[in-house]
ZADO-1210 file (C-alpha; in nm, 4 decimals, padded with zeros to 6 digits):
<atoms>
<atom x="06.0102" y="14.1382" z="09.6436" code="UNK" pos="1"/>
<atom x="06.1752" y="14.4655" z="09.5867" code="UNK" pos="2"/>
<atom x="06.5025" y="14.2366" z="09.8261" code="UNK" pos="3"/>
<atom x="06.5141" y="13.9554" z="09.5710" code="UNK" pos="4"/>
<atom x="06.4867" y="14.2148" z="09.2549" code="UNK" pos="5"/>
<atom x="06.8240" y="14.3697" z="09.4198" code="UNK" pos="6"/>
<atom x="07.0088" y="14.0510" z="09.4053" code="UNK" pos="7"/>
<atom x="06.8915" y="13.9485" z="09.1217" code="UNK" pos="8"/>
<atom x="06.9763" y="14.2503" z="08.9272" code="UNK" pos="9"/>
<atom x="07.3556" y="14.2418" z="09.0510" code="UNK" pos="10"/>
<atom x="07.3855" y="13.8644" z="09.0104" code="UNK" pos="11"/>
<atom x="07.2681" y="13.9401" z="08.6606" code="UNK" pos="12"/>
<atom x="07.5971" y="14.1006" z="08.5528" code="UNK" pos="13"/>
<atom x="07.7457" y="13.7848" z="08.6189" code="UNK" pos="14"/>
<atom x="07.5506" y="13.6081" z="08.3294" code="UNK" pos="15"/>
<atom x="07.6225" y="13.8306" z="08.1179" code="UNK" pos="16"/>
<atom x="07.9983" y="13.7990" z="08.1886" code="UNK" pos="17"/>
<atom x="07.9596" y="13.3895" z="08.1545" code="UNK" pos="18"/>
<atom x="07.7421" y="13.4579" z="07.8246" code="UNK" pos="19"/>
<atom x="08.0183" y="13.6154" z="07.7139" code="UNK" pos="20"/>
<atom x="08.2956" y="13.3899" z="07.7592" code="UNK" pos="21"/>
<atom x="08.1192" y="13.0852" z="07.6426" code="UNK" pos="22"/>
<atom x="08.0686" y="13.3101" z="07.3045" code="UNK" pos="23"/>
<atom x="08.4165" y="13.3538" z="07.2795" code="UNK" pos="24"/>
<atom x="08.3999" y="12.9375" z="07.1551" code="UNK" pos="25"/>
<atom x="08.0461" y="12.8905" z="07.0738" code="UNK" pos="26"/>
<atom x="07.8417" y="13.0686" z="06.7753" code="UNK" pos="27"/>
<atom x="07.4699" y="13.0890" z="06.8003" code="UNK" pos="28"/>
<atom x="07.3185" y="12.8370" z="07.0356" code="UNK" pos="29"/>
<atom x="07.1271" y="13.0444" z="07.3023" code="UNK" pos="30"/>
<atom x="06.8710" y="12.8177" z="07.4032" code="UNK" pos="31"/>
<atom x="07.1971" y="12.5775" z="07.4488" code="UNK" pos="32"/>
<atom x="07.3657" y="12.7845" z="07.6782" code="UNK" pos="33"/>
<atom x="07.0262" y="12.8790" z="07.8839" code="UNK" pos="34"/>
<atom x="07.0136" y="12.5214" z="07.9496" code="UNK" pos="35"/>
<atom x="07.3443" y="12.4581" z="08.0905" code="UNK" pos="36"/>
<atom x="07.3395" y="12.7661" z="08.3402" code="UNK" pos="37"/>
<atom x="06.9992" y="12.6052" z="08.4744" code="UNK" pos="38"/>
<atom x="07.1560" y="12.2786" z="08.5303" code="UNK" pos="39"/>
<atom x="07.4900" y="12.4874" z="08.6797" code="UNK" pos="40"/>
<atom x="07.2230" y="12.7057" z="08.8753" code="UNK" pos="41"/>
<atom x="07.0002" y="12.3963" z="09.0141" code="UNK" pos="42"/>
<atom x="07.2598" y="12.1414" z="09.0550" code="UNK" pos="43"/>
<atom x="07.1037" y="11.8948" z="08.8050" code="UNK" pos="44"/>
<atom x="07.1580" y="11.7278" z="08.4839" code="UNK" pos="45"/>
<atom x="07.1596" y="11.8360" z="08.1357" code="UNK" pos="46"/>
<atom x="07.1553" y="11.5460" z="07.8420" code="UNK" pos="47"/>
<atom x="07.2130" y="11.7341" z="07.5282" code="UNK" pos="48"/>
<atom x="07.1158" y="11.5644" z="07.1926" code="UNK" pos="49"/>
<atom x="07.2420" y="11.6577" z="06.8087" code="UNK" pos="50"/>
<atom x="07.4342" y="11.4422" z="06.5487" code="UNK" pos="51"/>
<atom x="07.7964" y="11.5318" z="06.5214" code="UNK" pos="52"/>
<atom x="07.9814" y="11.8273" z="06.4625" code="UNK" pos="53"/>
<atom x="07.7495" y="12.0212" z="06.6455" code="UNK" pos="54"/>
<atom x="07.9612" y="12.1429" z="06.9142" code="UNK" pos="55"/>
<atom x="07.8117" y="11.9639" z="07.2082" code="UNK" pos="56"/>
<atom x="08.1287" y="11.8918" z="07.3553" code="UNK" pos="57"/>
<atom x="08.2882" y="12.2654" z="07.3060" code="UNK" pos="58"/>
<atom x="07.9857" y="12.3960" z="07.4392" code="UNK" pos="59"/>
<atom x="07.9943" y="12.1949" z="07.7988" code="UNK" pos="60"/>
<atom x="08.3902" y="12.2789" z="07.8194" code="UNK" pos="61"/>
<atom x="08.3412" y="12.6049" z="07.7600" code="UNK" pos="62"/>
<atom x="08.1017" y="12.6518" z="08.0768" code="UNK" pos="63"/>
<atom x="08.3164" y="12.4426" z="08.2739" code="UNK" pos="64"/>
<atom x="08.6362" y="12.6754" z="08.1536" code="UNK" pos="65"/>
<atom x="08.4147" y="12.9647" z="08.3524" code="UNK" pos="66"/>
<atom x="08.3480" y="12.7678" z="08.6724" code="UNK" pos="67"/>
<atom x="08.6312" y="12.7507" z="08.9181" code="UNK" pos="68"/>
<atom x="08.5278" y="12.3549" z="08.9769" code="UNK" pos="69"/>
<atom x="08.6908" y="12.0521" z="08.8872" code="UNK" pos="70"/>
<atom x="08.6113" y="11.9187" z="08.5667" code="UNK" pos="71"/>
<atom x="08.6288" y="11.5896" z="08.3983" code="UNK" pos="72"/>
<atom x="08.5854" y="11.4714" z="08.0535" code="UNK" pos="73"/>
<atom x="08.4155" y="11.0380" z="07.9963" code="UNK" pos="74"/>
<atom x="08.4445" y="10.9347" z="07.6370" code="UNK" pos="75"/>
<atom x="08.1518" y="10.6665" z="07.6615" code="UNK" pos="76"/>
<atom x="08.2617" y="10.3580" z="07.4459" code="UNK" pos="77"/>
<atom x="08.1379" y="10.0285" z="07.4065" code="UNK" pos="78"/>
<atom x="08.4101" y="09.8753" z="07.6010" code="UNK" pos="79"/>
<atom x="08.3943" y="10.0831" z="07.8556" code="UNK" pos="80"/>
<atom x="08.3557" y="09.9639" z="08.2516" code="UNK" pos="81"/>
<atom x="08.2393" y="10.0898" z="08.5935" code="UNK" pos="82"/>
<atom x="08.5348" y="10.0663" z="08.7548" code="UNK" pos="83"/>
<atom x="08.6208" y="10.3590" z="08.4473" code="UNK" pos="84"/>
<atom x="08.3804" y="10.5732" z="08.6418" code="UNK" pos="85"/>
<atom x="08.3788" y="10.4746" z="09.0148" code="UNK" pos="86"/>
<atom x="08.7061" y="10.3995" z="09.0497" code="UNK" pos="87"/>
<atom x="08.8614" y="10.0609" z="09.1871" code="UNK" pos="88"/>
<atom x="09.0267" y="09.9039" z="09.5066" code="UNK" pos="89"/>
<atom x="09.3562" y="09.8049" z="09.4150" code="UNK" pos="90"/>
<atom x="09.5623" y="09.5462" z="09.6425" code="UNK" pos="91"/>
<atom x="09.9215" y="09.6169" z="09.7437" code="UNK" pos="92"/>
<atom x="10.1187" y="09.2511" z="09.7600" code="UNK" pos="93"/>
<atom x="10.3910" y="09.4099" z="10.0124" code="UNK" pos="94"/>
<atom x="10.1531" y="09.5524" z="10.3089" code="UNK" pos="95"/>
<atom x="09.7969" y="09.3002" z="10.2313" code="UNK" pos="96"/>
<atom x="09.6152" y="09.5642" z="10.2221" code="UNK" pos="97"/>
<atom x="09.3778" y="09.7285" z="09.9136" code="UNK" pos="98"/>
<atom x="09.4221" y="10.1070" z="09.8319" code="UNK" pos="99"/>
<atom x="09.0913" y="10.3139" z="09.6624" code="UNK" pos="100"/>
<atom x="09.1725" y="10.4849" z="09.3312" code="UNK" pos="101"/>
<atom x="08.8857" y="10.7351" z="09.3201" code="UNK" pos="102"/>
<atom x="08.7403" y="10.7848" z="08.9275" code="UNK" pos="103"/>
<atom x="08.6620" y="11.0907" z="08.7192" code="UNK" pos="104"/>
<atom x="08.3260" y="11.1262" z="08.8685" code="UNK" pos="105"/>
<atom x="08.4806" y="11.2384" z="09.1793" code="UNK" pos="106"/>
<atom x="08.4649" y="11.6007" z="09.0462" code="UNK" pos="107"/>
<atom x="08.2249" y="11.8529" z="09.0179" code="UNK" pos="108"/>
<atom x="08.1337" y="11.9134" z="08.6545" code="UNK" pos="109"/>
<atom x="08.1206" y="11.5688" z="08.4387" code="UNK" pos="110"/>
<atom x="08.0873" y="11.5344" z="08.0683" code="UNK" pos="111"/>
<atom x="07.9639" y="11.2539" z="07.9937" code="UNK" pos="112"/>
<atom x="08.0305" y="11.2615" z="07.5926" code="UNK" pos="113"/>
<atom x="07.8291" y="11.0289" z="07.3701" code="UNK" pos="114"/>
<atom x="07.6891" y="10.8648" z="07.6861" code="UNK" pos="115"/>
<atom x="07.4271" y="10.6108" z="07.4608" code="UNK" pos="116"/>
<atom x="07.7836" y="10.4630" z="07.3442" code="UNK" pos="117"/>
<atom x="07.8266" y="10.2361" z="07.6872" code="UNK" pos="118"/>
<atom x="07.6441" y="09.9343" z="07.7732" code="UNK" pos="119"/>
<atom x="07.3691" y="09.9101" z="08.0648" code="UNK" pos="120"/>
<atom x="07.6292" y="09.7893" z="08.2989" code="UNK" pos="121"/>
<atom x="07.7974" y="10.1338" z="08.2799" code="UNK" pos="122"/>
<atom x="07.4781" y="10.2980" z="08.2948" code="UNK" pos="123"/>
<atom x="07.4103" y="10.1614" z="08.6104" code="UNK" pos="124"/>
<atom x="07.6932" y="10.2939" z="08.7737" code="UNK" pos="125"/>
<atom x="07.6513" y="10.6445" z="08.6405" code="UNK" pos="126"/>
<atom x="07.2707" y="10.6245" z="08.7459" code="UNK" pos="127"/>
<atom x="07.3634" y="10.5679" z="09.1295" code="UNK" pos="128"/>
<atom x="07.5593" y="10.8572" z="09.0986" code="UNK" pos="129"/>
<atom x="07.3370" y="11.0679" z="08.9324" code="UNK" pos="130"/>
<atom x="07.0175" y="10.9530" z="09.1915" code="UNK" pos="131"/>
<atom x="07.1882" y="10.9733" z="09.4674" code="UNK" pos="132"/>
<atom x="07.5257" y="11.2066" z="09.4445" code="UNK" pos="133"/>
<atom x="07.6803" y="10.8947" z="09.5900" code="UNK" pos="134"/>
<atom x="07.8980" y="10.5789" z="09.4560" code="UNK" pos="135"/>
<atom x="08.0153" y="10.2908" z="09.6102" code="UNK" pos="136"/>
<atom x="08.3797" y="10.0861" z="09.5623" code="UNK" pos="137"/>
<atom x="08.3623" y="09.7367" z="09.7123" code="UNK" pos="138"/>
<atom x="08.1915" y="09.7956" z="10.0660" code="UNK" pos="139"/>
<atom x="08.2355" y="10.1360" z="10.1105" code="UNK" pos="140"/>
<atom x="07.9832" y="10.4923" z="09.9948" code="UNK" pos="141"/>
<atom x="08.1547" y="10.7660" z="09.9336" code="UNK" pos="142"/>
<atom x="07.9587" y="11.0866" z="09.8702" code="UNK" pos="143"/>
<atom x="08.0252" y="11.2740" z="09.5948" code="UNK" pos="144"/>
<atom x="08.0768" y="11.6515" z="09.5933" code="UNK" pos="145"/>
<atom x="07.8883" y="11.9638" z="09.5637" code="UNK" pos="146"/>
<atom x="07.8048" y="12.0360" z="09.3063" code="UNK" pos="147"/>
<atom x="07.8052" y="11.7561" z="09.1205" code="UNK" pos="148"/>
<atom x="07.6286" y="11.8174" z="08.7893" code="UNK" pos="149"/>
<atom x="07.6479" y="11.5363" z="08.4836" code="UNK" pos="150"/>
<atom x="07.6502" y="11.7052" z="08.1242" code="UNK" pos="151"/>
<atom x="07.6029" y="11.4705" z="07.8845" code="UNK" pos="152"/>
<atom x="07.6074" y="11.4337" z="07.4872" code="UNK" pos="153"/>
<atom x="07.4297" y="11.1761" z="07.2902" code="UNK" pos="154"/>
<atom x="07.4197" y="11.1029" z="06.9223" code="UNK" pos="155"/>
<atom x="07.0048" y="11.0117" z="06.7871" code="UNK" pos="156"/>
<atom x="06.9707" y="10.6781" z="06.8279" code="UNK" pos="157"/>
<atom x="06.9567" y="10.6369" z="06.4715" code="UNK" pos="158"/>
<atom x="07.3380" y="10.6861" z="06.4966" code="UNK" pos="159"/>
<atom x="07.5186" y="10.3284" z="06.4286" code="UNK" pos="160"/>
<atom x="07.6580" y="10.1826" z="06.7587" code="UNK" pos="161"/>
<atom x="07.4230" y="10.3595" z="07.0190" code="UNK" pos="162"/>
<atom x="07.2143" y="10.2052" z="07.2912" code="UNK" pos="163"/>
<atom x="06.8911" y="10.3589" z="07.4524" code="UNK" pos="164"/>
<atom x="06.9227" y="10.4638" z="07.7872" code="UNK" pos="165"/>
<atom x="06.6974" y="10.3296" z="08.0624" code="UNK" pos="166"/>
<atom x="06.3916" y="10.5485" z="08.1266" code="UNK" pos="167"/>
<atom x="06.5235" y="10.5718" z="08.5095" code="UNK" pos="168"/>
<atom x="06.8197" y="10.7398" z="08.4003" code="UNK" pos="169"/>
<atom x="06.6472" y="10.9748" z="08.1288" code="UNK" pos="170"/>
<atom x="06.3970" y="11.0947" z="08.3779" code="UNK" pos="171"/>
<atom x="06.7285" y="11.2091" z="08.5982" code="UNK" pos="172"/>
<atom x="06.8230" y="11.4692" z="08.3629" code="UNK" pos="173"/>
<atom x="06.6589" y="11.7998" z="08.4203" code="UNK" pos="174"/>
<atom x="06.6215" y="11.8893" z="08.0469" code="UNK" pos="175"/>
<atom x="06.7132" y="11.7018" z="07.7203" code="UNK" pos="176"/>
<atom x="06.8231" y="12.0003" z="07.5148" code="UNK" pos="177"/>
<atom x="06.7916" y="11.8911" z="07.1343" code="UNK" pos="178"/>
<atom x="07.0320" y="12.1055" z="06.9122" code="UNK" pos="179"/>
<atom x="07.0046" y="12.1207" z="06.5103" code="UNK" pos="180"/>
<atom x="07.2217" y="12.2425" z="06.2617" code="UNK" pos="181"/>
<atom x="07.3048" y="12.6047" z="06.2518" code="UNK" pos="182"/>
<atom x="07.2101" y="12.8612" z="05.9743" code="UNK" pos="183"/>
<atom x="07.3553" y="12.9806" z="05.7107" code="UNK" pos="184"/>
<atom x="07.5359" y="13.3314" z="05.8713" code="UNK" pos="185"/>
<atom x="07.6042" y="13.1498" z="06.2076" code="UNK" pos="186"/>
<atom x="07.7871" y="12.8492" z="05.9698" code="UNK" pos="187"/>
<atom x="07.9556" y="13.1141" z="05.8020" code="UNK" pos="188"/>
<atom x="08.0679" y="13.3030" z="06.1501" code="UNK" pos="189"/>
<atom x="08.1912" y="12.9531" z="06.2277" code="UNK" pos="190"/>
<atom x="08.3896" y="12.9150" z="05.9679" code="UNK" pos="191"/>
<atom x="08.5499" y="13.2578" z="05.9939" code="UNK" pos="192"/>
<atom x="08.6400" y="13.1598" z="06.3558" code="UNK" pos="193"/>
<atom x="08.8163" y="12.8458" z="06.2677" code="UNK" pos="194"/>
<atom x="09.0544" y="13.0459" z="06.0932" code="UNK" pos="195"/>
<atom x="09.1684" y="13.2003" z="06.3725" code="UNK" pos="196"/>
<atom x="09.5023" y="13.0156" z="06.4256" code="UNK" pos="197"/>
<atom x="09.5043" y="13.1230" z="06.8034" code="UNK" pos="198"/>
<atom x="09.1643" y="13.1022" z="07.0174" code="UNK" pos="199"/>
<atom x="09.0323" y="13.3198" z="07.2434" code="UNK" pos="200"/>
<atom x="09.1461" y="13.1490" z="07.6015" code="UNK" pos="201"/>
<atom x="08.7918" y="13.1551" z="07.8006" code="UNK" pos="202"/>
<atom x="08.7975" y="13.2805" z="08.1880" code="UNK" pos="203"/>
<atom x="08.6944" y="13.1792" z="08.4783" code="UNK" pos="204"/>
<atom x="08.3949" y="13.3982" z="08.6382" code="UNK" pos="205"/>
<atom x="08.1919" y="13.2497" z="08.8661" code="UNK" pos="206"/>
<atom x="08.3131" y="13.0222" z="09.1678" code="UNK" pos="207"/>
<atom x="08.1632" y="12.7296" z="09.3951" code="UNK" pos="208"/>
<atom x="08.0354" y="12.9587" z="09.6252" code="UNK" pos="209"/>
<atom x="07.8696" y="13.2342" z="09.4039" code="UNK" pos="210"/>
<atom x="07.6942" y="12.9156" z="09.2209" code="UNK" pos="211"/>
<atom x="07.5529" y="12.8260" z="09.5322" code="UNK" pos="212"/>
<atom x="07.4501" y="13.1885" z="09.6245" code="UNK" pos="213"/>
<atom x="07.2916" y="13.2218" z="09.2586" code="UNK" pos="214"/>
<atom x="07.1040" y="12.9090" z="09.3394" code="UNK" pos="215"/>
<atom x="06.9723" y="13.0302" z="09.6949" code="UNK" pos="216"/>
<atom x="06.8466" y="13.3525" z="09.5041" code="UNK" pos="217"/>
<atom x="06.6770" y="13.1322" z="09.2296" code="UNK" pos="218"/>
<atom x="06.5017" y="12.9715" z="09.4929" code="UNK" pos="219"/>
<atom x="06.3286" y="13.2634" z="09.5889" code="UNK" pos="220"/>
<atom x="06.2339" y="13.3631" z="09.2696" code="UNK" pos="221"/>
<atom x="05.8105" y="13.4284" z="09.2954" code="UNK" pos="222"/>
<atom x="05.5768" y="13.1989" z="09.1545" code="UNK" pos="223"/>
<atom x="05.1865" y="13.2820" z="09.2021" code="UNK" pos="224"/>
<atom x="04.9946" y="12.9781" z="09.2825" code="UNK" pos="225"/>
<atom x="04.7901" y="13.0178" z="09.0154" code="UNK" pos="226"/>
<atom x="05.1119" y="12.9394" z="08.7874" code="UNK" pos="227"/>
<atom x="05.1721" y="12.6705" z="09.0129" code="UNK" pos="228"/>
<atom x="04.8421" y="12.5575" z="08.9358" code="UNK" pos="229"/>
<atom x="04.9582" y="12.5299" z="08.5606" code="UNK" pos="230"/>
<atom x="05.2719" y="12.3836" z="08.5563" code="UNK" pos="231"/>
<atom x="05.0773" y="12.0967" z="08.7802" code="UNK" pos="232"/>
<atom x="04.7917" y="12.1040" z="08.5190" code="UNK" pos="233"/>
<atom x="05.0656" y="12.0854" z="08.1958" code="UNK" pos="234"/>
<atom x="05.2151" y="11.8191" z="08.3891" code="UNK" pos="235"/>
<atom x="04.9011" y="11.6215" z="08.4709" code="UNK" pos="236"/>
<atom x="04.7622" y="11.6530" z="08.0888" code="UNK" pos="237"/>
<atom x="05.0427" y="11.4765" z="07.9635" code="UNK" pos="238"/>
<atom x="04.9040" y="11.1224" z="08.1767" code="UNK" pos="239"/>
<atom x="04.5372" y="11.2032" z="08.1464" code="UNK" pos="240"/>
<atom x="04.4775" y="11.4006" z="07.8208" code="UNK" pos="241"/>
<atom x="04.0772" y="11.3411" z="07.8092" code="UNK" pos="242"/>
<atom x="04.0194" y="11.5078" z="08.1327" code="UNK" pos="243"/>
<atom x="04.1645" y="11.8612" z="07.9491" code="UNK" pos="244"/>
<atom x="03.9399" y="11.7749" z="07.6451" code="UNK" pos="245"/>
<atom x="04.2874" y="11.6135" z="07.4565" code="UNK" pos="246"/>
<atom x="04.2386" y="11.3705" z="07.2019" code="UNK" pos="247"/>
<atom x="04.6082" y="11.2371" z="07.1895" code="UNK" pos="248"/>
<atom x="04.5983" y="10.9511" z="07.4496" code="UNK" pos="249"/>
<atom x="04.6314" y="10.6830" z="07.1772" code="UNK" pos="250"/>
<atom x="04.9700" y="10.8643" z="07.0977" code="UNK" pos="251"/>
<atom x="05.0861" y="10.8939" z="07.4558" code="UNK" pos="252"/>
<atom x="05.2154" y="10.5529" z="07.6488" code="UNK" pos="253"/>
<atom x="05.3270" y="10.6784" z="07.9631" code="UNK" pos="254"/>
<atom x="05.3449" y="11.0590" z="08.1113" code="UNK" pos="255"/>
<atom x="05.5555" y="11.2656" z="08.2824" code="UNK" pos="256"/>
<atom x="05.6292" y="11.1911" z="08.6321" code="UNK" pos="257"/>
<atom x="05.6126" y="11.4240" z="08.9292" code="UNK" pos="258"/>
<atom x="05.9200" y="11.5032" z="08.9145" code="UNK" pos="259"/>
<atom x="05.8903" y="11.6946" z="08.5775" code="UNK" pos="260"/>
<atom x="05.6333" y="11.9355" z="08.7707" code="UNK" pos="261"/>
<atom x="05.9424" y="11.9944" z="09.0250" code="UNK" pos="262"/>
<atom x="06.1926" y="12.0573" z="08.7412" code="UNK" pos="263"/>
<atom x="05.9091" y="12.2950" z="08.5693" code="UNK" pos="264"/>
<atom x="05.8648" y="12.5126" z="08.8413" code="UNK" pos="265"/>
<atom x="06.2265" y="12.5612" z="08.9006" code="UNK" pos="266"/>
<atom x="06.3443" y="12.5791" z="08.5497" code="UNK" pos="267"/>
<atom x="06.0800" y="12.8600" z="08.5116" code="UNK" pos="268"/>
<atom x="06.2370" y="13.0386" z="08.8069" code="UNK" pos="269"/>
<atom x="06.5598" y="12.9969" z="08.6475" code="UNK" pos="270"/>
<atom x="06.4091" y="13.1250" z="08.2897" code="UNK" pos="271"/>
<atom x="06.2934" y="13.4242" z="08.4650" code="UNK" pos="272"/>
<atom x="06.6315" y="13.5161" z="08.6364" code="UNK" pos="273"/>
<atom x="06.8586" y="13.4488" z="08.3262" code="UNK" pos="274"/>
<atom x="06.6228" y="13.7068" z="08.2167" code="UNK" pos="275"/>
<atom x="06.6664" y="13.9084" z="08.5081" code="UNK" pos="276"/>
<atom x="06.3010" y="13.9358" z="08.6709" code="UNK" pos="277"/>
<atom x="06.2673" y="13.8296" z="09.0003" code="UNK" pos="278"/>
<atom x="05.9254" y="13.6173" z="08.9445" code="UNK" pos="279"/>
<atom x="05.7949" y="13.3726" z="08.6895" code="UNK" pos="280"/>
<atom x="05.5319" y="13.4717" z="08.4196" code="UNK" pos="281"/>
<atom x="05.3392" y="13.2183" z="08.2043" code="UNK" pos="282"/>
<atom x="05.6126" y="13.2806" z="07.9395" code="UNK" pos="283"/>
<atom x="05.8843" y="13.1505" z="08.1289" code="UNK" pos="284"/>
<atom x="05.7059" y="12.8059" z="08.2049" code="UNK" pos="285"/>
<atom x="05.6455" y="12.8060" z="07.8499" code="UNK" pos="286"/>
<atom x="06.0101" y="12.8339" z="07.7132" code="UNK" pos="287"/>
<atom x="06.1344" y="12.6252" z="07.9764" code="UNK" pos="288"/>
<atom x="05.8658" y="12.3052" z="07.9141" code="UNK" pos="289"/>
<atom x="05.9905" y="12.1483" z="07.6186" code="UNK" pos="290"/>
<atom x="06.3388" y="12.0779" z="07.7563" code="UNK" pos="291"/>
<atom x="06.1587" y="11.9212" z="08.1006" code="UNK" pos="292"/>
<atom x="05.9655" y="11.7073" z="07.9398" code="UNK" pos="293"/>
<atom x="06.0476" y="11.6098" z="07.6007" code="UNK" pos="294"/>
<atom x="06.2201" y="11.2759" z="07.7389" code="UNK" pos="295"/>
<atom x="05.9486" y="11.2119" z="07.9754" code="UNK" pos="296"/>
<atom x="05.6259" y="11.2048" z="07.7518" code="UNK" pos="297"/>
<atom x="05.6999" y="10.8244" z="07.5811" code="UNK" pos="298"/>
<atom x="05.5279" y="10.7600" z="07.2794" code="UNK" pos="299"/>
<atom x="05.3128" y="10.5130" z="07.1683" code="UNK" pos="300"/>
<atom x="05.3877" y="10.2899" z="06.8246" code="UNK" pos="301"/>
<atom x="05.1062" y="10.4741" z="06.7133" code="UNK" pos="302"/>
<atom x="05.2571" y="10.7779" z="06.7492" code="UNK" pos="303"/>
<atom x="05.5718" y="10.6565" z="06.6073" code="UNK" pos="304"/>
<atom x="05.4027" y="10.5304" z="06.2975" code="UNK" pos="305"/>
<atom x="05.2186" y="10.8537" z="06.2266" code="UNK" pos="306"/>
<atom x="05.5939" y="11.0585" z="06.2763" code="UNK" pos="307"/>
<atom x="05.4202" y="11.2436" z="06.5894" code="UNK" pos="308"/>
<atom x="05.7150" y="11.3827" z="06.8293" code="UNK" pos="309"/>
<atom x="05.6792" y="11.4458" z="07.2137" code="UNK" pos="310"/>
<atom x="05.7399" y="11.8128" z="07.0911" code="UNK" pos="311"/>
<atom x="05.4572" y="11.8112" z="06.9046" code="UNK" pos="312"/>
<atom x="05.2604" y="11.6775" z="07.1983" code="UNK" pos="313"/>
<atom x="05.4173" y="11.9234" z="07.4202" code="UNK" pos="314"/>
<atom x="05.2597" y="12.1789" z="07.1243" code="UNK" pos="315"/>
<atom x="04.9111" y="12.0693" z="07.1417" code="UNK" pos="316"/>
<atom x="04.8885" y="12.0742" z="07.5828" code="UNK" pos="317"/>
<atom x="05.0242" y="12.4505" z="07.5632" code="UNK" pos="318"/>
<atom x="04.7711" y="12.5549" z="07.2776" code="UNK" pos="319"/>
<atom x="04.4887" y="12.3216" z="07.5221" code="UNK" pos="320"/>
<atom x="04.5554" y="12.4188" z="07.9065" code="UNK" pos="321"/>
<atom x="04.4083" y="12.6980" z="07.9972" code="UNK" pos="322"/>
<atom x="04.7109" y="13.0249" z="08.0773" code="UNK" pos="323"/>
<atom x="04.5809" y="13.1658" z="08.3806" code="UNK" pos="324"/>
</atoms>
């Protein structure tokens, strides 16, 4: 224990350098940032959900201007095709022969902005990707690199001109982080920065490598089996509520899968680095849950009729499971 406390204390200093930079673009927005370094820090994916003009898109540049990685930027549109993504085999007349043109998600860090603006076709191609860090261009897989990690923004589905994204794909993000309008002293911090005519150019601190270290260190972050024992219980209340004494199953069409209980555990390991302790408390499990599995409880009509979110579901299992 007192090993892993050593490197997690001097990795720690290295947060707090990233923290910093982002801030240099982004006001506010903690819980925002907390979210991308645990998709940087467990190779996963973020989907990050606010209407416009909330920064969603300066937020996931500014980690990627920090990471020594290559980046690349999707604008999702209707009209929009796989080959956009993949890439394409192109034929040269003069030799007979077809050439691969490799596309942008042959990089490390994608953003994926306003990803519910492509059709399922698209989806489809980003979802192979995304399952299995792999695409394929006529008859031939290519693996993708490491890491590969896909930010992406979405506008509510309210939003004119946005399609819902399959539930395969959803459940593939590590945490849906919803962001909401800022308040009044952050909106007027904003504004104050907008007047600067030049910004503040963000740094790179942290490489391919030292993610990868970070990530090995995470790993052996301590988690008692007891808190093991929740997370799996959390997880298991959200399919059979009646069983923890729940009286929300009319409300509740389909639960989390297993893999939320995998992305629990380690997001609470990441929780309790970011905050520099080298082993998970009940707290940690308890920030990290809504983000896990806030896309992965789906409501029932009843539910939708009565205006109950999967955040207030996610409410009522914390207050009901038992913190050991």
């Amino acid at each position: 224990m007192e090993q892993i406390r050593k490197l997690v204390e001097d990795k720690h200093l290295l947060i707090s350098r990233i923290k910093h930079e982002i801030n240099k673009e982004l006001v506010g927005q903690p819980k925002l940032v907390d979210g991308l370094l645990c998709g940087l820090f467990s190779n996963a994916h973020v989907l990050i959900e606010g209407v416009p003009g909330l920064a969603k898109t300066s937020a996931v540049k500014a980690l990627a201007s920090t990471v020594q990685a290559d980046f690349k930027r999707i604008q999702f549109t209707p009209d929009l095709l796989p080959a956009d993504l993949i890439g394409t085999e192109i034929y040269k007349p003069k030799t007979g022969d077809f050439i691969t043109r490799k596309g942008p998600l042959f990089n490390n860090i994608i953003l994926a902005d306003e990803i519910n603006r492509a059709p399922s076709k698209v989806q489809s191609a980003l979802l192979e990707a995304m399952q299995e860090n792999q695409v394929t261009i006529g008859d031939v897989t290519y693996k993708l690199s490491e890491p590969f990690m896909v930010l992406a923004t979405q506008n509510p589905l309210e939003q004119e001109g946005t399609y819902q994204l399959p539930e395969a794909q959803v459940d593939r993000f590590m945490l849906k982080i919803l962001i909401d309008y800022p308040d009044k002293n952050q909106e007027l911090e904003i504004l104050k920065k907008s007047e600067f005519k030049a910004k503040q150019k963000i740094k790179p601190i942290i490489n391919k490598k030292e993610i990868k270290e970070i990530s090995d260190i995470i790993s052996q972050i301590y988690i008692d089996d007891k808190l093991n024992e929740y997370i799996v219980n959390i997880v298991f209340a959200t399919r059979q509520p009646r069983k923890y004494g729940l009286d929300i199953s009319e409300y509740v069409e389909f639960g989390a899968s297993p893999r939320a209980t995998i992305f629990l555990a380690r997001a609470s390991r990441v929780t309790a680095f970011l905050q520099g302790r080298p082993y998970v408390t009940p707290q940690d499990i308890k920030i990290s849950a809504p983000d896990v599995l806030c896309h992965r409880i789906i409501l029932s009509f009843e539910a939708e009729a009565e205006d109950i979110t999967s955040q207030d579901i996610i409410k009522i299992l914390f207050d009901s499971v038992e913190v050991p």
